[in-house]
C-alpha positions in Angstrom: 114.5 114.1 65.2 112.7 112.8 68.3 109.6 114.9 69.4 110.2 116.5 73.1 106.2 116.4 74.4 104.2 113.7 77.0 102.5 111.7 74.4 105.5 111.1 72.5 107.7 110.0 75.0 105.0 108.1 76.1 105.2 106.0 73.1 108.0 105.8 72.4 109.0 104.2 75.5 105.2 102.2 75.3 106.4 100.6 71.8 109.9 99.4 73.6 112.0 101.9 72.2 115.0 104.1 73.9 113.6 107.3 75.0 116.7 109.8 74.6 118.5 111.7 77.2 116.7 114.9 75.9 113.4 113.4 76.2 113.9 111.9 80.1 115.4 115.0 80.8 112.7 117.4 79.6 109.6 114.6 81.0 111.6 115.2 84.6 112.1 118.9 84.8 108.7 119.4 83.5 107.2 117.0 85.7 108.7 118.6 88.8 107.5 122.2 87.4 103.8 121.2 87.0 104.2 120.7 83.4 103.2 117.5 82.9 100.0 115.6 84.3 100.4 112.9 86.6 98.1 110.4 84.4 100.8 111.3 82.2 104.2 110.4 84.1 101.8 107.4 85.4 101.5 106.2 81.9 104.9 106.8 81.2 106.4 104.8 84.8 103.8 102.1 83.3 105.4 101.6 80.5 108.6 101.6 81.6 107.8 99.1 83.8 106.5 96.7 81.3 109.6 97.6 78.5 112.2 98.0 80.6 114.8 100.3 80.1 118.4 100.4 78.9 121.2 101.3 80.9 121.4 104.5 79.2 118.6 105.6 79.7 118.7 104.4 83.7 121.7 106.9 83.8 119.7 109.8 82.2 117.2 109.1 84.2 119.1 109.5 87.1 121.0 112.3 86.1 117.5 114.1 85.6 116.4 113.0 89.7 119.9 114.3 90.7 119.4 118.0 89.0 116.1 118.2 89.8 117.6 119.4 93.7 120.4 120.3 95.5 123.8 118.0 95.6 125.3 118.1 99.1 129.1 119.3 98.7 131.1 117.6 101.6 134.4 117.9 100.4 134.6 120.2 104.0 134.5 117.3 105.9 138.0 115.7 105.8 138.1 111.9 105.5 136.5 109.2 103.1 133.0 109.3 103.2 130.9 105.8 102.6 127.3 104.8 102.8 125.7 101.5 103.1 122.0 101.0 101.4 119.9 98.1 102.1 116.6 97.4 100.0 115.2 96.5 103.1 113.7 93.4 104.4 111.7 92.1 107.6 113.9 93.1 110.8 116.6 94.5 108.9 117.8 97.0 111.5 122.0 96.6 110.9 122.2 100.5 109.9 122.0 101.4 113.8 124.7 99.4 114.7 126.4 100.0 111.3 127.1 104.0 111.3 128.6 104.6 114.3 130.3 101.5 113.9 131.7 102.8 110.7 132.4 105.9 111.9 134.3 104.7 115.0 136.8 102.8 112.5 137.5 106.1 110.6 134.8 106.6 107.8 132.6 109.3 107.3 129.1 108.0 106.9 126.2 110.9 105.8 123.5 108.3 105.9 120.1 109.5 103.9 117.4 106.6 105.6 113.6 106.1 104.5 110.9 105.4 106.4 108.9 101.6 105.9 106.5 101.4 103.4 104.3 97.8 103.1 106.0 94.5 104.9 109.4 96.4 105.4 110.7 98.8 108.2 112.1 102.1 107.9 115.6 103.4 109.7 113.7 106.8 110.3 110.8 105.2 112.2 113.3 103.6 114.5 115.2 106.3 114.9 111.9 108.9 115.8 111.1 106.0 119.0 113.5 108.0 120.9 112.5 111.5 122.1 112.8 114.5 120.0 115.3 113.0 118.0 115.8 115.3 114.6 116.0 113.7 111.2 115.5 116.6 109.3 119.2 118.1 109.9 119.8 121.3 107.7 122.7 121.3 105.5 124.7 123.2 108.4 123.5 121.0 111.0 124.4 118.1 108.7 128.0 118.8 108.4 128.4 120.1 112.0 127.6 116.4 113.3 129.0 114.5 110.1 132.2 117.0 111.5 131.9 116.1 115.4 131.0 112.8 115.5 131.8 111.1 112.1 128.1 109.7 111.1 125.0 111.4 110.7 121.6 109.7 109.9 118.9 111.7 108.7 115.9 111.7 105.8 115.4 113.1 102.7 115.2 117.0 102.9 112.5 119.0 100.6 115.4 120.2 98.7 117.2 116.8 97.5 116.0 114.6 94.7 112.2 115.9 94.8 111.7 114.1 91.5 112.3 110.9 93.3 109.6 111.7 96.1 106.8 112.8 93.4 107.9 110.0 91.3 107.5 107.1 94.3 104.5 108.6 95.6 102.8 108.0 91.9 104.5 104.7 91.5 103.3 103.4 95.4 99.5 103.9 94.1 100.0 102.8 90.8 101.9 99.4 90.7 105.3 100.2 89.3 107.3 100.1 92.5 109.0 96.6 91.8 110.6 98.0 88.6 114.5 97.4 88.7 115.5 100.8 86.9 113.2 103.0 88.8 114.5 101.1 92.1 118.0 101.7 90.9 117.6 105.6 89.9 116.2 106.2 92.7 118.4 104.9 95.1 121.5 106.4 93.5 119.9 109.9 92.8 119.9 110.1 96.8 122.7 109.0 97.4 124.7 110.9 94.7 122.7 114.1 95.4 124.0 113.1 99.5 127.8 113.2 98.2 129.2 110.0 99.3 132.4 108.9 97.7 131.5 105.1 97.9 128.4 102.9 98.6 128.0 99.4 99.4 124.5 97.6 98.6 122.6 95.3 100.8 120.4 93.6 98.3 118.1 91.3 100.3 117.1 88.4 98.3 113.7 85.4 100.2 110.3 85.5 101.2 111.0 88.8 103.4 112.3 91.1 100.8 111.2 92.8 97.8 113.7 90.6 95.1 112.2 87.1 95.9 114.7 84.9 93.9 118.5 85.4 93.2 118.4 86.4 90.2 116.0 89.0 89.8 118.5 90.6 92.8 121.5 89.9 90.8 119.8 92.0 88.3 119.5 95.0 90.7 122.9 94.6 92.0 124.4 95.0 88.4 122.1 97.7 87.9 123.3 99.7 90.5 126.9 99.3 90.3 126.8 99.7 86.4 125.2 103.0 87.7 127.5 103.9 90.1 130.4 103.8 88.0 129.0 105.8 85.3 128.3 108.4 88.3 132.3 107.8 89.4 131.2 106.6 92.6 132.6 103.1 93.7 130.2 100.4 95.0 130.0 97.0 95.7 126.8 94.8 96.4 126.3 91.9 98.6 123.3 89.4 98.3 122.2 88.6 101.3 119.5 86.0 102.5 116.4 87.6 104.0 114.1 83.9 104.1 113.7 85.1 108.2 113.7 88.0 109.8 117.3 89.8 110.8 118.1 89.1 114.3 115.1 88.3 116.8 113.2 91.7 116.9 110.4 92.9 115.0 109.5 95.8 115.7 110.0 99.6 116.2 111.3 100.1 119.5 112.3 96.4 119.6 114.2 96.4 116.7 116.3 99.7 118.5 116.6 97.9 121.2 118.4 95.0 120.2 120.7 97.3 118.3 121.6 99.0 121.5 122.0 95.8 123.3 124.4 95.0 120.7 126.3 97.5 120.3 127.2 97.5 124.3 128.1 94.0 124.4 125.6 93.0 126.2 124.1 89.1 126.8 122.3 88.4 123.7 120.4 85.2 124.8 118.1 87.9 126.2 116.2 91.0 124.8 114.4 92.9 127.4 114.8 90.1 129.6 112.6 87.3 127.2 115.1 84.3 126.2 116.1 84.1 122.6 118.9 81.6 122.9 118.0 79.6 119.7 119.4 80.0 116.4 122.4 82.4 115.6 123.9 85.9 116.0 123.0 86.6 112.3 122.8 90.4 112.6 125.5 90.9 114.4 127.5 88.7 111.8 125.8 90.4 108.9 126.7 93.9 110.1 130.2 93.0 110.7 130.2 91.8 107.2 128.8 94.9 105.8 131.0 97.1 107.7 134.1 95.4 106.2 133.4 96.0 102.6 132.6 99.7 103.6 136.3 100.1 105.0 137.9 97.8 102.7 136.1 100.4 99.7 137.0 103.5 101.8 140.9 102.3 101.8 141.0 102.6 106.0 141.6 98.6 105.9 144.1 96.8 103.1 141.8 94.0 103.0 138.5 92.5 104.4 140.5 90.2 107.2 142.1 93.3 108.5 138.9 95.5 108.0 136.7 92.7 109.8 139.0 92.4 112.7 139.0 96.5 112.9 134.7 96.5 113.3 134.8 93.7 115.8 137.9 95.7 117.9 135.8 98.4 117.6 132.5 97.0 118.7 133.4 95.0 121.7 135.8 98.0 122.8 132.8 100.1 122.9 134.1 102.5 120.5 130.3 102.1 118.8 128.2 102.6 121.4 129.6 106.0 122.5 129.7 107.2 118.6 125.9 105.9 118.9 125.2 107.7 121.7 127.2 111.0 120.5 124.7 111.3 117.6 121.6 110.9 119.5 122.6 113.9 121.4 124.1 115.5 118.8 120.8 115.5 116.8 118.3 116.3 120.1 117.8 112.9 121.1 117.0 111.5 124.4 120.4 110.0 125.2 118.7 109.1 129.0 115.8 106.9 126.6 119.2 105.1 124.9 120.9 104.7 128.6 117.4 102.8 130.0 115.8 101.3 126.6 113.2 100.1 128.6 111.9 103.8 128.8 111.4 103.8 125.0 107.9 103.3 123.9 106.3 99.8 124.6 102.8 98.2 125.3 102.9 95.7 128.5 100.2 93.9 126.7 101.8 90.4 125.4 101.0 87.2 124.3 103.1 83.7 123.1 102.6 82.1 120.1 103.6 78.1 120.8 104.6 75.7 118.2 101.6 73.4 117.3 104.4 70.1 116.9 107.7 69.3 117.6 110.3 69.0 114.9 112.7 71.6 113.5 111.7 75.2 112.3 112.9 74.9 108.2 110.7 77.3 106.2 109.1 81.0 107.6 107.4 82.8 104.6 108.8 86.0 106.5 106.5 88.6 104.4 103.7 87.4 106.3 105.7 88.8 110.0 105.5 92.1 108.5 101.9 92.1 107.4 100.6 90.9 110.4 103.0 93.5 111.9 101.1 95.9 110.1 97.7 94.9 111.0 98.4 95.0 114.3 99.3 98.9 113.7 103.0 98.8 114.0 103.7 99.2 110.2 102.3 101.3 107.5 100.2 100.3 104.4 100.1 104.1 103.0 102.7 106.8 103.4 100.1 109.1 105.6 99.6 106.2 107.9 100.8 106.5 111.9 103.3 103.7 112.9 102.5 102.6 117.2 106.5 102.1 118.1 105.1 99.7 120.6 104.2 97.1 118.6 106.4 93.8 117.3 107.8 90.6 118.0 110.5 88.8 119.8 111.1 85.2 118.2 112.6 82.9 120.5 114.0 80.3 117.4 115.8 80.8 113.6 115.5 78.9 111.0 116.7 75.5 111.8 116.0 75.6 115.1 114.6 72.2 117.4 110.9 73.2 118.1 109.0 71.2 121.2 105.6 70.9 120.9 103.8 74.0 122.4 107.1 75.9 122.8 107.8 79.6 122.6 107.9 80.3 119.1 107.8 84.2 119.7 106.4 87.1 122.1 103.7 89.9 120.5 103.8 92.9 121.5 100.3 94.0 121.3 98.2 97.4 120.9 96.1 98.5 124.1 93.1 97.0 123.3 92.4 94.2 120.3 89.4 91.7 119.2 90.0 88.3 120.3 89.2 87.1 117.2 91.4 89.0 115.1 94.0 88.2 117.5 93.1 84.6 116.9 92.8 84.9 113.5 96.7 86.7 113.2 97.9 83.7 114.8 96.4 81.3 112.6 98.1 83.5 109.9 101.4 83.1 112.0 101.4 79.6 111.7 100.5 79.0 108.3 103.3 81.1 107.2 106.1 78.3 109.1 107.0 75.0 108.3 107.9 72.3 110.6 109.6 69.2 109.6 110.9 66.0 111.1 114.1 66.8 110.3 116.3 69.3 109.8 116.9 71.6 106.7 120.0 73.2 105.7 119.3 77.1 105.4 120.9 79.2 103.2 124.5 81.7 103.8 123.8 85.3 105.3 125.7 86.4 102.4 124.8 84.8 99.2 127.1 86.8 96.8 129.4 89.5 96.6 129.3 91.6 93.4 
């Protein structure tokens, strides 16, 4: 019989044997009750992270996050209710447009978001750029707008999966973040515990997300819909490329801003007026996409021709935008900050980066954008840290772009007041992170595999 204490378990799992159900279970609860040290759950998530773990014990494991909260019970709200998670990558902002898209074609959408941690942004952070909007929706308030408007987006209450936030916080400061059964427990202990019906996955594969190489994201996806059907939810993953940023803003507030520009139809060769009419309309594409597997999944479309010509009906007729709108106000927003974006927090102190030669843009190691992001203060290196909205980029070219010499390559939105040399030295950064070549490179699909 297995023994049920710390240094057990511990070694167990250190010697690359199966901890049992009894034994994740018990580590969990006791962790959340004080039981058990953190050196000791840090040794533990250590060695999981080096052994692995087997897909039973991924589902215990999950199990354990999931009852160590409350489980929202929608089954009041009448419809089928879908989610959409992304892993997250540089300028991946397609949940804005992709809720109140959703939910304009029929779907229920109780979205649970994060906030951005390292090179990658948070849905929460873009969200709190607008006035007084409220994340933290009770359960009541939750299933009052989820009931009037047909999406809700909001964060992680105190009460839902608060194994998952002790757990992250030890595995942020300890090295075990980029562990593909912690990454997969945790995301479906959320959204379980948030009482969707179906998911679909966004895994991001390139330089700008967390799963460099195929393969590794393959792994995740597999994870998490091997997970999801053991929890009788139905999911589906796409692999999507993330080798440049999503769209052409970086950014807080610029990031919400394209999404509104977007989703009223309006000229996208422009955001706030600077010319971006290089390269392609990749996150409108990709959100399109994204939506179509969610109503395709949620049975409101027979198929994903009929559910893609749905979300584009619905976008262009504005159906969207007023859904959008609906559930600023409906959770305390500014909806007069949404009307004029141009009201929504922004520094007026900008520079251009220009190409040093002419040629064709074919490589951008895109992790670099969000660490220079974050040295410029619009990211965060620590959960505690403060994010300035202000800061970001507009690029003016994509990935296989024609570059002149001394060309636009993008506009930084800069803080107040910042060294001349560390500006300098940022940009020298910039460039050595792109790759211009005499001719041009094929780049990879937006959607690399659907699993």
């Amino acid at each position: 019989m297995l023994e049920i204490n710390p240094a057990s378990i511990i070694q167990t799992k250190r010697d690359g044997k199966e901890n049992s159900e009894a034994q994740i279970q018990w580590m969990i609860q006791s962790f959340i009750k004080g039981e058990v040290a953190d050196y000791q759950i840090t040794a533990w998530l250590m060695a999981i992270y080096f052994q692995g773990m087997t897909a039973s014990e991924t589902l215990a494991l999950t199990k354990a996050m999931i009852q160590s909260g409350e489980r929202y019970d929608l089954n009041q709200i009448s419809g089928v209710k879908i989610d959409k998670h992304s892993t997250g990558g540089v300028g991946d902002k397609v949940s804005l447009i992709l809720a109140p898209l959703a939910a304009a074609c029929g779907l229920k959408v109780p979205m649970m978001s994060g906030r951005g941690l390292g090179f990658t942004g948070g849905t929460l952070d873009k969200l709190e750029c607008i006035s007084r909007f409220n994340v933290g929706l009770t359960y009541d308030l939750l299933m009052q707008v989820l009931h009037k408007v047909g999406f809700a987006m909001i964060g992680q209450s105190e009460n839902i999966v608060p194994a998952d936030k002790k757990l992250y916080a030890l595995r942020d400061v300890t090295g075990t973040v980029e562990c593909i059964p912690l990454i997969a427990a945790s995301i479906l202990s959320k959204k379980v515990a948030e009482g969707s019906d179906g998911l679909v996955f966004d895994v991001k594969v390139g330089s700008g997300a967390f799963m460099k190489t195929k393969e590794k994201a393959k792994t995740l996806a597999k994870t998490l819909i091997r997970l999801g059907k053991n929890l009788e939810i139905n999911c589906r993953a796409l692999l999507t490329q993330m080798e440049q940023p999503l769209g052409y803003a970086v950014g807080h507030s610029l990031e919400l801003i394209e999404c509104i520009e977007i989703l009223k139809n309006e000229d996208h060769s422009k955001i706030l007026g600077t010319l971006v009419t290089s390269g392609s309309g990749d996150l409108k594409e990709l959100t399109i996409q994204l939506t179509a597997h969610m109503l395709e999944l949620g049975k409101i479309s027979r198929n994903l021709k009929e559910a893609r010509q749905l979300a584009y009906k619905k976008l262009a007729d504005g159906s969207a935008w007023k859904k959008f709108l609906a559930m600023v106000q409906e959770q305390g927003g500014s909806t007069d900050q949404v009307l004029n974006p141009k009201t929504l927090p922004l520094t007026q102190n900008t520079c251009v980066w220009k190409a040093k030669k002419a040629g064709f843009l074919s490589q951008m190691h895109t992790e670099v954008i969000g660490k220079i992001l974050i040295e410029l203060g619009g990211g965060r290196k620590k959960v505690t840290d403060t994010i300035d909205y202000r800061i970001g980029f507009i690029f003016h070219k994509k990935l296989g772009s024609r570059v002149g010499q001394d060309e636009p390559l993008t506009t930084v939105f800069l803080p107040d007041a910042i060294n001349p040399q560390i500006l300098d030295d940022l940009e020298s950064y910039f460039h050595s992170a792109l790759e211009i070549t005499p001719q041009r490179k094929t780049s990879s699909k937006l959607i690399l595999e659907v699993i």
